[in-house]
N, C-alpha and C positions, 0 to 999 in steps of 0.2 A: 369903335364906330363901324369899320369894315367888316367885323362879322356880325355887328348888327345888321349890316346890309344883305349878308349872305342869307340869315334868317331869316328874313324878310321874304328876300327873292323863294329859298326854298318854299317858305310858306304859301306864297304864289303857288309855285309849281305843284303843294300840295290840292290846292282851292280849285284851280283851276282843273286836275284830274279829276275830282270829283264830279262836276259837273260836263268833264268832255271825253270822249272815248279817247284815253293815252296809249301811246304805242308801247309796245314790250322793254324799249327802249329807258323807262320810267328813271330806276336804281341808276343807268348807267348815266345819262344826266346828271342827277341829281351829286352821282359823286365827281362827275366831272363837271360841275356848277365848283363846288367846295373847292378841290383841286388846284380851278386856274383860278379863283377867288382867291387862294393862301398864298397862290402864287403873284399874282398881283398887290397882295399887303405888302409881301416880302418886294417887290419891287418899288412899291409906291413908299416904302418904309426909307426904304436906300436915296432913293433922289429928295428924297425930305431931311432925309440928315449930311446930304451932300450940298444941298442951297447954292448948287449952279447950274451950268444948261443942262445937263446932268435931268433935273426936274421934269424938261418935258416927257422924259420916257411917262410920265406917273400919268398924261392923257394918251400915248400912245397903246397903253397897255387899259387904260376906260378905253377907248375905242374898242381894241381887240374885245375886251371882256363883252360890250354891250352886241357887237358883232355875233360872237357867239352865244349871246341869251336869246337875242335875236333866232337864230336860225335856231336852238334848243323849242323855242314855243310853235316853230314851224313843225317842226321834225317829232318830238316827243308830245306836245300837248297837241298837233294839229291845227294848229290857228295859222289863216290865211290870210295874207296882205299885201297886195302891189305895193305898198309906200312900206312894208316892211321888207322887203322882198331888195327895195332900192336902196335901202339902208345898208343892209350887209354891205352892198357893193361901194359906199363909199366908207362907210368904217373899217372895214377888215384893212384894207389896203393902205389905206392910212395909218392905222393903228400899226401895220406889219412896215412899214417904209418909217414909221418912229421910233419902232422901239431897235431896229436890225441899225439903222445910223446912230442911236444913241447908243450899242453896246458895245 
C-alpha cells in the first residue's frame, strides 16, 4: 500500500512538471520523495508490529512526510499557497515533537 502511495505521489510530481516550469531541483526530490517514503514504511512497519504507544510515531512521521511533500511542490514544482505555506508550520513541528518523544 505504501509504495502504492509513493507511485502515486511520484506520478503527481511527474504530471504536474509537465505542465509547470520545475526547478533544476526535479531528480533530487524525487529521490528524496522515495527516501523518506522507505523511511517512513520502515517506521510505520515498527509501531504496527509493536501495538503500543509506540504507534503514534506512524502519524508523527505522516505529519513530517506530508510537511515535506508540502514544501517539495513549493520549492521543485513552484506552486503557491498561503494555506499551504501554514501547513508546514503546524505539521513539521508536530510531526518532529512525535516522532523525537517517541524514539
Amino acid at each position: 500500500m505504501a509504495i502504492a502511495i509513493l507511485c502515486v505521489l511520484t506520478l503527481f510530481f511527474f504530471v504536474m512538471a509537465k505542465y509547470r516550469q520545475s526547478s533544476k531541483l526535479f531528480w533530487f526530490g524525487i529521490a528524496y520523495l522515495w527516501l523518506t517514503g522507505i523511511d517512513y514504511i520502515a517506521v510505520s512497519s515498527y509501531a504496527y508490529s509493536v501495538k503500543s504507544i509506540e504507534t503514534i510515531v506512524f502519524f508523527g512521521g505522516l505529519l513530517f512526510l506530508a510537511s515535506d511533500f508540502i514544501i517539495g511542490c513549493e520549492r521543485i514544482l513552484r506552486m503557491k499557497s498561503k494555506i499551504a505555506r501554514e501547513l508546514i508550520w503546524w505539521f513539521y513541528p508536530l510531526g518532529q515533537i512525535i516522532l523525537i518523544l517517541m524514539a
